[in-house]
C-alpha positions as CSV (number, residue, x, y, z in Angstrom):
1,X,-57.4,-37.1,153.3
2,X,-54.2,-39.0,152.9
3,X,-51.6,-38.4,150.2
4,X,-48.8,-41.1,149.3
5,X,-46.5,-39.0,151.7
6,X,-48.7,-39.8,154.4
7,X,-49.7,-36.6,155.6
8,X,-52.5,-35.4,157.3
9,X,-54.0,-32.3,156.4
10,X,-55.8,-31.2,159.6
11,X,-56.5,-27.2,157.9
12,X,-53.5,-24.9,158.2
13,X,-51.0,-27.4,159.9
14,X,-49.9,-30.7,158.4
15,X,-49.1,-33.6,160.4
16,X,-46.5,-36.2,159.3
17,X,-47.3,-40.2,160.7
18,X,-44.8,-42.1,160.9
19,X,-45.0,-46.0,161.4
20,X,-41.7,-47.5,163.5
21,X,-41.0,-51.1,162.9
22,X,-38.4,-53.3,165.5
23,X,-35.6,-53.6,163.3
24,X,-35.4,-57.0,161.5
25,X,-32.3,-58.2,163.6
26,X,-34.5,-57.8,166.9
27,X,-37.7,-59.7,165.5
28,X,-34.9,-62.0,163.8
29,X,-33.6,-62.9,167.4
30,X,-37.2,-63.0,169.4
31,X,-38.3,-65.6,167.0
32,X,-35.7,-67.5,166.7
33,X,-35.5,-67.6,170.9
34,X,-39.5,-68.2,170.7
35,X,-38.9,-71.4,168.1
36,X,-36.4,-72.6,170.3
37,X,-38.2,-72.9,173.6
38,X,-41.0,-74.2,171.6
39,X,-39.0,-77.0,170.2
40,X,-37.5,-77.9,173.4
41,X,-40.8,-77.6,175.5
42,X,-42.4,-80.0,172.4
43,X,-39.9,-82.4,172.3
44,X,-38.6,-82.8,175.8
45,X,-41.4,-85.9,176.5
46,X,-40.3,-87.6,173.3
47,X,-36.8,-87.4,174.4
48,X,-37.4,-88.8,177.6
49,X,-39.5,-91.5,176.1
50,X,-37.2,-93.3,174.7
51,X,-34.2,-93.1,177.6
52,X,-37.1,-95.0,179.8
53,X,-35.2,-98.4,180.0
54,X,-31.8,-96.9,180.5
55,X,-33.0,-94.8,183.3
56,X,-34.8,-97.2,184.6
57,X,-31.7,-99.4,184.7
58,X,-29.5,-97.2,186.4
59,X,-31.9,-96.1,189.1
60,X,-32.8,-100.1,189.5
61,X,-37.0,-99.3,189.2
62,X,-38.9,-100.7,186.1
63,X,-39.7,-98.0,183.2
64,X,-43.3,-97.5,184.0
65,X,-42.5,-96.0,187.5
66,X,-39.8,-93.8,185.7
67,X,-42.6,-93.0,183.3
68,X,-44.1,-91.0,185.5
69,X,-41.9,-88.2,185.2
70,X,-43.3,-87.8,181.8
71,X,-46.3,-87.5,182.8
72,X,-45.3,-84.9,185.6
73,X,-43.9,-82.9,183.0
74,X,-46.9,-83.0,180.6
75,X,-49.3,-82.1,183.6
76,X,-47.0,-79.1,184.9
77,X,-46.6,-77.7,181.5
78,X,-50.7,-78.1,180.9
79,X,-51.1,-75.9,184.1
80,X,-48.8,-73.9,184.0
81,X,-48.4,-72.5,180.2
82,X,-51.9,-71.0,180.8
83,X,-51.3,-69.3,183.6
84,X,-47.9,-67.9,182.1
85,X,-49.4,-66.5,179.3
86,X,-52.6,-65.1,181.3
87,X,-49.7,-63.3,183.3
88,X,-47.7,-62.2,180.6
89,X,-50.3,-61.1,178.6
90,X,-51.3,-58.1,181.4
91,X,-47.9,-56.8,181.7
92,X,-46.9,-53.5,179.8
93,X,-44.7,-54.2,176.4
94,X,-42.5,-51.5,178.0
95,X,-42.0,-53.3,180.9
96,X,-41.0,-56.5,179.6
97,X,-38.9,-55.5,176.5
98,X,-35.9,-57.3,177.0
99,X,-34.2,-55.9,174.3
């Protein structure tokens, strides 16, 4: 059915398929933007962690009140990620192709 040209033979008419790839600079740069929100997302709390005391200091509360904001963020990031990706995942590829 298929030679190594790819080719279709469908009787009398032959039909070329042709596969188009991104090119590699584009998947190079949506990675690279995807690891980098993923390292900032994953290490934001960790961050934060270990500023407690200072912040604390300066905003004259002890560091378990001002440990709460981690614990904001983890709960805002658990709710919302999902529903991100839910919402993302029904748009068209054409429609959200930044680049």
């Amino acid at each position: 059915m298929f030679d190594d040209n790819r080719t279709n033979d469908y009787g009398n008419s032959m039909t070329t398929i042709e596969q188009s790839y991104p090119p590699m600079r584009e998947i190079v740069l949506k990675l690279g933007i995807l690891s980098f929100g993923l390292f900032v997302v994953g290490t934001n709390a960790f961050v934060i962690a270990g500023l407690l005391p200072k912040i604390a200091d300066t905003l004259g509360v002890t560091p378990a009140v001002v440990s709460y904001s981690i614990t904001f963020y983890a709960l805002v990031v658990a709710i919302v990620a999902p529903v991100i990706s839910i919402s993302l995942s029904r748009m068209s590829t054409i429609k959200s192709k930044p680049f």
